[in-house]
N, C-alpha and C positions, 0 to 999 in steps of 0.2 A: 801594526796588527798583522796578524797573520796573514794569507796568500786566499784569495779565495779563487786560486788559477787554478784549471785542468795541469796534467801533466803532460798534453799532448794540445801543441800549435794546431786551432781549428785554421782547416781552409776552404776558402771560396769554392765557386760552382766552377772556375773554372781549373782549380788545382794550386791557385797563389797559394802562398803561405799570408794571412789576416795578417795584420800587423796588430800587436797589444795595443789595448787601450791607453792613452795619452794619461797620466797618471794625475791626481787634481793631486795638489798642496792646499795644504791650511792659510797658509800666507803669502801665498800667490797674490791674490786680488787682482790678478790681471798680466801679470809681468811673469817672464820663463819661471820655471818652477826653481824654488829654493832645497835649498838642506830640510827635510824634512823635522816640525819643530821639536826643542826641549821640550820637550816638554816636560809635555812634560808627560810619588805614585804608588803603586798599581792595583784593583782591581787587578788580576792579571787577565789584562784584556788581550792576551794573545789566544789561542784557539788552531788548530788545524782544520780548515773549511775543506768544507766537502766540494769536488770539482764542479762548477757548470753545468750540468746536462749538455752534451756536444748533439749539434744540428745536423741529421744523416743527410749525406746529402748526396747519397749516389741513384743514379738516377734508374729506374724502372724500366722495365721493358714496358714499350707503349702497349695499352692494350683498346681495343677496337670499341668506343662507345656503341652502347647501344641506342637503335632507332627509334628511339622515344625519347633519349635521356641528350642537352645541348652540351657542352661541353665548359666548364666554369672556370672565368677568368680565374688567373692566376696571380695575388698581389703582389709587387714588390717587398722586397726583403734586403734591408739592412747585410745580410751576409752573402745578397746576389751582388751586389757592386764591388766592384776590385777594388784594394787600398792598397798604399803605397806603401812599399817596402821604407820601415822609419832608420833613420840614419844610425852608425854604430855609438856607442855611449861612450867608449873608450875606458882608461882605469878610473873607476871610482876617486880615487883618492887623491886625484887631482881637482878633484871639486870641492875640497875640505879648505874652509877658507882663514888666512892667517894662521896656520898652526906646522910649519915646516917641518918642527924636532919633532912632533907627533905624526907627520907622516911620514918621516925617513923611518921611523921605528916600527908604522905601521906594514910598510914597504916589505923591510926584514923579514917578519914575522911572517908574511904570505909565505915565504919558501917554506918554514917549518912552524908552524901554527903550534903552539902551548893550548892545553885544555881549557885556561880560561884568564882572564884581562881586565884590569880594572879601569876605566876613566874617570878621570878625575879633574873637575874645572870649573869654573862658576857657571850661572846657569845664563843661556844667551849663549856661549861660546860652542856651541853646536854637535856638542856629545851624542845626541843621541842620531843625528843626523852620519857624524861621523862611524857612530854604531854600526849602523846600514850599511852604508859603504863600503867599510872592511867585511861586512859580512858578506855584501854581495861576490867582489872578488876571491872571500875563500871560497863563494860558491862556486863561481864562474869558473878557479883552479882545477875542478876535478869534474866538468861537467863537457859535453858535447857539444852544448850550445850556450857558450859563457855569456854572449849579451843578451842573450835572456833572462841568463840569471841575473845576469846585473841590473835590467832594465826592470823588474818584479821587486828587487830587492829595494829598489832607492824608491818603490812605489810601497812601502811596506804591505806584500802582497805575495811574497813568497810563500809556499807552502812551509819550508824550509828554517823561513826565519819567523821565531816566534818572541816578538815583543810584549814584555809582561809591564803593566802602568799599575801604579797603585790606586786605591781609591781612597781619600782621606787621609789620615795624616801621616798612616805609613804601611808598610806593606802588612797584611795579616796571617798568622798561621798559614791560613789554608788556601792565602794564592802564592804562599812558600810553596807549601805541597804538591798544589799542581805545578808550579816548575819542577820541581824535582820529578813528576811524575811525567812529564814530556821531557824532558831531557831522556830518561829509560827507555822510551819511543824510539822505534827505527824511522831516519827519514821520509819521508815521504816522494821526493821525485829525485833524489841524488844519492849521493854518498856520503854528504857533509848536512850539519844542523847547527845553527844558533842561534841560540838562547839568550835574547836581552833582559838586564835587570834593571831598570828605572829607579834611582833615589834610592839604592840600598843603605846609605847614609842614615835614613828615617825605616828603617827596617830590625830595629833592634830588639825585637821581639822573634825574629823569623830567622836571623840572622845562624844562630845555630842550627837551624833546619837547611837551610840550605850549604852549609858547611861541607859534609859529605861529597855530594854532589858537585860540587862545583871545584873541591878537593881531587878528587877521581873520575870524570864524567865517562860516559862511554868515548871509546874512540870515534866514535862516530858522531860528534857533539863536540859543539865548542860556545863556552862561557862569555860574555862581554857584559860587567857590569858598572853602572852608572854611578856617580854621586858625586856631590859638589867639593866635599870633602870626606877625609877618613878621619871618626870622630872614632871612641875608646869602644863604642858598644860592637861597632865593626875591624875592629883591629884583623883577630882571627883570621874574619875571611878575608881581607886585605891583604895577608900575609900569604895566601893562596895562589894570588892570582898577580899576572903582571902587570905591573902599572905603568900607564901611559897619560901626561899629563898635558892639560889644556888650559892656555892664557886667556883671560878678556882679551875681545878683540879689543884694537884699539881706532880711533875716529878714522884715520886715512884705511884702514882695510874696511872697514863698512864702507864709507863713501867709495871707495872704488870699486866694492862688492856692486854696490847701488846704481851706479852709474855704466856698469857693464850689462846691468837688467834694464837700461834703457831710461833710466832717473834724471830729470834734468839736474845739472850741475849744484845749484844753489838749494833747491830740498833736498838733495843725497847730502849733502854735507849737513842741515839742521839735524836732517834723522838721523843722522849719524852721530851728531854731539847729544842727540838728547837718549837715544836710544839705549845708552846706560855697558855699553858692547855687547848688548845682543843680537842676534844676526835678526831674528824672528820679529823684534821690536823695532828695528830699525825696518824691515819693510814695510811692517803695519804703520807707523808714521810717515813712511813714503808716499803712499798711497792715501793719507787720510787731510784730508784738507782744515778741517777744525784744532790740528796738532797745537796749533800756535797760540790761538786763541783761550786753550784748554790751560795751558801754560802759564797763560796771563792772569787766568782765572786763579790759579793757587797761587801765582806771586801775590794776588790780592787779598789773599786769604786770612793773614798776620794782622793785616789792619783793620779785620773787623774785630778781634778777638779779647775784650773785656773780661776776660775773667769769670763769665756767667756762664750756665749751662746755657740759658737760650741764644746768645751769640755762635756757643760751639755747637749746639744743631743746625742751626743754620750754617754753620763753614761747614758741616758734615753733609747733610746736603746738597751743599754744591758740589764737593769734591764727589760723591758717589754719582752725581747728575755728569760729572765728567766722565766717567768711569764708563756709565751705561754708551755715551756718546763713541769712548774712545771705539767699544765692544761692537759698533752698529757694521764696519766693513766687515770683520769677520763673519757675524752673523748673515749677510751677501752669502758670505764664499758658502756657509753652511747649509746655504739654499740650496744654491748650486750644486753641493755635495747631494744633499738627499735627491734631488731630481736629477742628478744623473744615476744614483744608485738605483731609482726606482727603476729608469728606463733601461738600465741591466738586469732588473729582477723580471723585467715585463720580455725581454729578446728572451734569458735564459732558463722562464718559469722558476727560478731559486729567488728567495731574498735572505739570503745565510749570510748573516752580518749585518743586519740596519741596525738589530741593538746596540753591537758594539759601536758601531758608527756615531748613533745618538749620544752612546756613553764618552764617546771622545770629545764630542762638539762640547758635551757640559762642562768638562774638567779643562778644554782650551778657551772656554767663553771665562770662565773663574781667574783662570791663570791673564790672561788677558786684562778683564778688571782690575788682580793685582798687581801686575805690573805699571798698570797706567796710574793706580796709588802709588808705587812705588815710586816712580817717576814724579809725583805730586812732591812727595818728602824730599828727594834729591834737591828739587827746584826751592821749595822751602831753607835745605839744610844749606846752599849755596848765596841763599839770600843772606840768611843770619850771619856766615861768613865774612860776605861782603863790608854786611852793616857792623862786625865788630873790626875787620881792617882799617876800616876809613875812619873809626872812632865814634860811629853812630851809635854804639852797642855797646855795654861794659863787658869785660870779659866773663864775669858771673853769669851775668844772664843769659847769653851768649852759649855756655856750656851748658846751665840746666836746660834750653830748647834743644839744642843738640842731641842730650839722653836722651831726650824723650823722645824726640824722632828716631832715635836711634832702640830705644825699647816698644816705638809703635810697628818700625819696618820688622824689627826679631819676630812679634806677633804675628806678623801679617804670613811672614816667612811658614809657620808653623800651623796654617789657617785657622788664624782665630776669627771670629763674628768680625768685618768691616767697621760695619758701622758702631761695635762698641770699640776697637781699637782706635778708628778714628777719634770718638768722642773724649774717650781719657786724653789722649795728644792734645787736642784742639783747649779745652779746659786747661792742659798744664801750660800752652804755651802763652795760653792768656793770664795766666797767673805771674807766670815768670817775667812778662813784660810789664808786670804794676810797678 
């Protein structure tokens, strides 16, 4: 999201310099902040926010109460206590985790910065995470107070860096248009601006519109767009921009990602094998105690399935009962999020941003449900595997449950209705086991 930061460090009563706010993550739940998630698009929920209201705080000349009038306590105030000066952040792009050849490339590129950048990598491998962080240090290159920048940037909270999310199933005309029309924008507190594009992949309608622009930008503006892959309707602008590409993680760099957040040994490594390489998925099963349990539940899932519709609503049911369960820490943290927004709307009289906030919570609670289907199917497609190696399985049947898991995840990929993708899988794999 966009910055909703003044362009000037408020300080204390007694001349410190405040230290920024400690920045929340989505998939924190508790452990040092992560890579900020894939998420995942866009709505272009990016926006340039208006600064704070800054708290004057210089002090009056006393003047003499009058003899009638007592003189009225004074409350404490959140910006009378001194905070401590927060530690430096260092380069960004050492926090980018498991992807070396993408940050030696990234590395380069700081000295001479190209107009605009393409990412390219399955989703989990922390694209958009990695977005941020290269963007922070080309902020921090041409700025006076570079761990500022850094430190606003990896909180997406820059004024500077304007992250666009889609809403639905892919980008639309007209949150093209407002890229293109923030990008023509002069920065706002530096010299430098970047423009994220989220799932330009699924943008093949806008895909021309924003052509030009991301062809030519102003010199003062720099490009970083997202997508899992380069498919035909985005070729063009692919051809624009440089590409930089990213691997699944794979289980040994999650778990030691895990285990460096303070994960005891034996969960970092489950979350890690089940987490599919995604960083974001691998800490929400870190952190989620029911992970296991959920799992067992879809391995039991094949052997209710008859062939009838009322068997596969009930395997749909439980799968989507898992779903809401997986959904329950995040929705925590999204507490936490709104009640600390509020208690900065209440210090700084602004609340410029709760909508977009809201709108982020819904499309990470969705994304979250999916993937914990996602992960239902994996566990599913692993089973049938098993059961056609050992000979439990004929190899027929065996392939048509496999397509169909395999044409229920395409669906899901492309946000079809849940519960009807579900339902056609769950029927086909009961049929195919008669």
């Amino acid at each position: 999201m966009a910055s909703e930061s003044g362009a000037d460090e408020p300080r204390d009563a007694s001349g410190h310099a405040a230290a920024e706010p400690a920045p929340l993550s989505l998939f924190d739940l508790g452990d040092p902040p992560p890579d900020p998630p894939d998420s995942p698009l866009p709505q272009s929920s990016s926006r340039v926010d208006e600064a704070p209201a800054q708290p004057d705080l210089s002090v009056p000349a006393a003047a003499e109460p009058a003899a009638d009038e007592l003189p009225v306590p004074h409350a404490p105030s959140p910006l009378d206590e001194p905070i401590a000066d927060e530690a430096p952040v260092g380069n960004l792009l050492d926090g980018i985790v498991g992807q070396p050849a993408a940050v030696e490339r990234l590395q380069a590129a700081l000295a001479s910065p190209l107009p605009a950048y393409l990412f390219v990598g399955p989703a989990g491998a922390g694209l958009r995470g990695a977005a941020c962080r290269f963007a922070g240090e080309l902020l921090a290159a041409r700025s006076a107070t570079p761990e500022r920048e850094r430190r606003l940037a990896l909180a997406e909270q820059h004024p500077d860096l304007l992250v666009f999310d889609r809403v639905g199933a892919a980008m639309t005309a007209e949150q093209a248009r407002e890229a293109v029309r923030a990008a023509a924008v002069a920065p706002v507190a530096g010299e430098q601006k970047v423009i994220v594009l989220c799932d330009v992949d699924r943008a093949a309608l806008s895909a021309p519109i924003l052509l030009k622009s991301v062809e030519e930008p102003p010199p003062s503006c720099v490009f970083v767009l997202l997508a899992d892959e380069v498919n035909r309707s985005m070729e063009t602008l692919a051809s624009r921009c440089a590409r930089v590409d990213f691997e699944a993680l794979g289980d040994a760099d999650l778990q030691a990602l895990l285990m460096a957040e303070g994960i005891e040994q034996g969960r970092a490594r489950f979350a890690a094998a089940a987490a599919g390489g995604s960083i974001d998925r691998a800490r929400l099963l870190a952190s989620d105690d029911d992970a296991a349990v959920r799992i067992e539940t879809w391995r039991g899932l094949r052997g209710t399935l008859n062939g009838t519709a009322s068997a596969a609503m009930a395997a749909v049911d439980a799968a989507l009962e898992a779903a809401e369960q997986a959904a329950a820490p995040l929705e925590a943290r999204h507490e936490a999020e709104r009640a600390a927004a509020d208690e900065q709307a209440e210090l700084y009289g602004t609340n410029v941003g709760r909508s977009s906030l809201d709108e982020r919570h819904r499309r990470e609670l969705r994304r979250v449900r999916t993937d914990e289907i996602t992960m239902g199917l994996a566990v599913l497609a692993a089973q049938i595997r098993d059961e056609a190696g050992n000979g439990g399985l004929r190899a027929e049947s065996a392939a048509g449950q496999l397509d169909a898991i395999g044409d229920a995840a395409e669906a899901l990929r492309f946000n079809a209705n849940q519960r009807l993708a579900l339902s056609c899988l769950f029927i086909r794999l009961g049929l195919s086991g008669l």
